[in-house]
Phi, psi and omega in degrees: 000337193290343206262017204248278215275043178240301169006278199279336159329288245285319196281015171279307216294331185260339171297289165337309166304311165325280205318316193265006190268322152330326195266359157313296177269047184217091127354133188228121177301159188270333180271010165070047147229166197242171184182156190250138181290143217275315191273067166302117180277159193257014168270300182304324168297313186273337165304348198289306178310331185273322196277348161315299184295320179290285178315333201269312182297322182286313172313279212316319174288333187276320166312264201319329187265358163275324197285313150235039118276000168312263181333312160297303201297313168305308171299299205291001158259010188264357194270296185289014202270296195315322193309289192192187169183153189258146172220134195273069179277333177201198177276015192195331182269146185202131183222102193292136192225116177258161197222131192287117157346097177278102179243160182278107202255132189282113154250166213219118175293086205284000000 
């Protein structure tokens, strides 16, 4: 979970980078109107395009590493499923209930 919420930083961290890489192409008037500039640098189309990419890579991770600790959280509780559980008999009974192992035994025919 910890590489889920490095994901979601990075991918807050390339939007913000968009927002401020937008103010390259644009201009602002002192009377607070904008207007877009004639001379576009071609560094800015490619941070834009990269910092793009950096989201698209950050959704994807973030997907995918929620998806297998979904998983790791599933095996590992189906490992400890065996152990015991507690049961709740009253306001003052609380009862540890252990559960036998089931395992599967080969029987092999002679």
């Amino acid at each position: 979970m910890c590489f889920t919420a490095f994901s979601v930083v990075s991918l807050v961290t390339a939007v913000v980078s968009i927002q401020l890489l937008r103010l390259g192409l644009v201009n602002h008037t002192t009377d607070g109107h904008t207007f877009q500039k004639e001379n576009k640098d071609v560094l800015i189309f490619i941070a834009l395009g990269s910092a793009g990419l950096e989201c698209l890579i950050c959704l994807f991770s973030s997907v995918v590493s929620c998806q297998i600790a979904k998983i790791a959280k599933y095996e590992n509780s189906k490992q400890k499923a065996g152990m015991f559980h507690v049961k709740v008999l009253g306001q003052k009974d609380i009862v540890v209930v252990t559960k036998p192992s089931v395992e599967k035994e080969e029987v092999t025919a002679v």
